[in-house]
C-alpha positions as CSV (number, residue, x, y, z in Angstrom):
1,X,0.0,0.0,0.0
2,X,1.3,3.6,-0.7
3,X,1.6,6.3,1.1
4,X,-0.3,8.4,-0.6
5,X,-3.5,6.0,-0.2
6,X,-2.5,5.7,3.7
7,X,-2.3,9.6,3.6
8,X,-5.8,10.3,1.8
9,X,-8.6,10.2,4.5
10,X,-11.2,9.7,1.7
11,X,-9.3,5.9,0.9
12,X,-9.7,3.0,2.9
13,X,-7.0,1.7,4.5
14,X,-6.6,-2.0,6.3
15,X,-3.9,-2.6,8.9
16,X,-1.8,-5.4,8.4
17,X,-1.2,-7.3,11.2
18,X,1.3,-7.6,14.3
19,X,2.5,-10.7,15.9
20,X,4.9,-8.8,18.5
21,X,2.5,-8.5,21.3
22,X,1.1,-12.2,21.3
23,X,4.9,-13.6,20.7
24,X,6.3,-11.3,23.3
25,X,3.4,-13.2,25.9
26,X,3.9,-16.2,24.5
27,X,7.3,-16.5,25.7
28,X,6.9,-14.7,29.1
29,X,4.5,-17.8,29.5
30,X,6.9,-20.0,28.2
31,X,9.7,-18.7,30.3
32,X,7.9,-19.4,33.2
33,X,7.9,-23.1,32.5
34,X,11.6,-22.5,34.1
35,X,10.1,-22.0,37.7
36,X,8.9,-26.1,38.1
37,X,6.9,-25.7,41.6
38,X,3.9,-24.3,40.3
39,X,3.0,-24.4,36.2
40,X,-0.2,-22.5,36.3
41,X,0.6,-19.3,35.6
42,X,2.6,-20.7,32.9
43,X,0.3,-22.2,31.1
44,X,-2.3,-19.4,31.2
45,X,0.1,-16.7,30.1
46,X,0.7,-19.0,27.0
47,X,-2.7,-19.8,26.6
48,X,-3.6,-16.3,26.5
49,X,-1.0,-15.3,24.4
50,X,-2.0,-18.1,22.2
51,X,-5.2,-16.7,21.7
52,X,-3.6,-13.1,21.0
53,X,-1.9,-14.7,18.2
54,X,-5.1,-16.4,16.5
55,X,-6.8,-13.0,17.0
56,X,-3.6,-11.2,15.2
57,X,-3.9,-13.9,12.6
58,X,-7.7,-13.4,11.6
59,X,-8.9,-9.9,12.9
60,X,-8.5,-6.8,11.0
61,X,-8.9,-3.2,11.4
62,X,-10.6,-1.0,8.7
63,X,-10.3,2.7,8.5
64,X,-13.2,4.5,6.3
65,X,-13.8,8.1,5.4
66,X,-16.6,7.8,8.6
67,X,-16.0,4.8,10.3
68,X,-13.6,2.3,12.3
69,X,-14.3,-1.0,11.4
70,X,-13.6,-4.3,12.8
71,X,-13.3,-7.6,10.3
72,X,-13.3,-11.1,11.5
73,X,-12.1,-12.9,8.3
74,X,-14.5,-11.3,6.0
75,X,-17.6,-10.7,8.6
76,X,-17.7,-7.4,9.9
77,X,-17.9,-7.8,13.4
78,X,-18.4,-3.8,15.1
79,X,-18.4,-0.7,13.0
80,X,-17.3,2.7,14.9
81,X,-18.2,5.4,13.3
82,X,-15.9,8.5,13.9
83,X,-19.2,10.9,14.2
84,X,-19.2,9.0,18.2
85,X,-15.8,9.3,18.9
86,X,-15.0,11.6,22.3
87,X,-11.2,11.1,22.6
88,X,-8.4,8.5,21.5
89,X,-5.2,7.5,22.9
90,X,-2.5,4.8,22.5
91,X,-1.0,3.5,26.2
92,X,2.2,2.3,26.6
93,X,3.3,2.9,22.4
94,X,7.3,1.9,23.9
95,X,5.8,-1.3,24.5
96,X,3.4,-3.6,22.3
97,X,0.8,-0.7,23.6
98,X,-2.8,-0.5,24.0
99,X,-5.8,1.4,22.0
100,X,-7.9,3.4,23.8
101,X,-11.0,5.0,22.7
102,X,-14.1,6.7,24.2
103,X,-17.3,6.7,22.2
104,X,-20.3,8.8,23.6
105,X,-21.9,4.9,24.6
106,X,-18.4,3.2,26.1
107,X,-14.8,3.5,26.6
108,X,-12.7,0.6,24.5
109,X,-9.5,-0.6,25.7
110,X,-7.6,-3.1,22.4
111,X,-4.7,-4.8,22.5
112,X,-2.6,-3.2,19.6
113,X,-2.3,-6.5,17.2
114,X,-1.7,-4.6,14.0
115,X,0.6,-2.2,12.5
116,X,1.4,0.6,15.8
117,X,2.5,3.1,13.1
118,X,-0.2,2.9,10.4
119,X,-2.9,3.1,13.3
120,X,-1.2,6.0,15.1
121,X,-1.3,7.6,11.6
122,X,-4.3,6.6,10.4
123,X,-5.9,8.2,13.6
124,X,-4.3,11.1,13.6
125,X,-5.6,11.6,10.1
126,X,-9.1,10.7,11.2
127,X,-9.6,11.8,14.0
128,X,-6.3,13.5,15.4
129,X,-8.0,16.7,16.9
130,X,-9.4,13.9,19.6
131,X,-6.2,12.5,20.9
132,X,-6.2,12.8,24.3
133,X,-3.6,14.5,26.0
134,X,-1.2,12.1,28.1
135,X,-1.9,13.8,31.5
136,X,-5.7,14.3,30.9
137,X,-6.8,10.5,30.0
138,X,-9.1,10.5,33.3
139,X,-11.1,13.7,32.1
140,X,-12.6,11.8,29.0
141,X,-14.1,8.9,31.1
């Protein structure tokens, strides 16, 4: 995909995917295979990175002109349109990060699964004027 198409809000624009924050959990799980007494929490940080993965491999993100749109394979599962939005920010963007957004129903926290650069661009082309200020994310809830 070009630039140009990722820089023209009228285009659409799907995220490609990102396996860092499942693989990153997967192995903190796995890791923890190396303390023997007690393999619980092992086993559910991998499970639940596990599941992070298969939710990397078959979710997507749409952005439209009006809308944030969520695909699982090719069902659409939620659309958000931009016309609801209150405030966005991205937590933690060092790390593997989270997506947060407040509609005027609900607050949405996401795990970031795709692309952290293409969505940080993609919603400051959107919707940039609604970016919450680091210090002032408790004021929008």
């Amino acid at each position: 995909m070009s630039t140009q198409t990722q820089l023209d809000p009228s285009k659409s624009v799907v995220l490609k995917p990102s396996y860092r924050l499942p693989l990153i959990i997967i192995f903190l799980g796995l890791s923890l295979f190396l303390f023997p007494p007690n393999p619980w929490p092992a086993i559910c940080i991998s499970v639940f990175g596990l599941f992070l993965l298969i939710q990397s491999l078959i979710l997507r993100l749409e952005f439209t002109a009006n809308d944030l749109i969520v695909w699982q394979l090719d069902r659409e599962l939620r659309r958000f349109p931009f016309k609801s939005w209150l405030a966005w920010r991205i937590l933690l963007p060092q790390l593997p990060g989270i997506f947060y957004f407040r509609e005027e129903a609900s607050p949405h926290l996401l795990p970031i699964l795709f692309d952290p650069k293409t969505l940080e661009n993609q919603l400051k082309l959107r919707v940039g004027a609604l970016e919450t200020p680091k210090n002032d994310l408790s004021k929008s809830s």
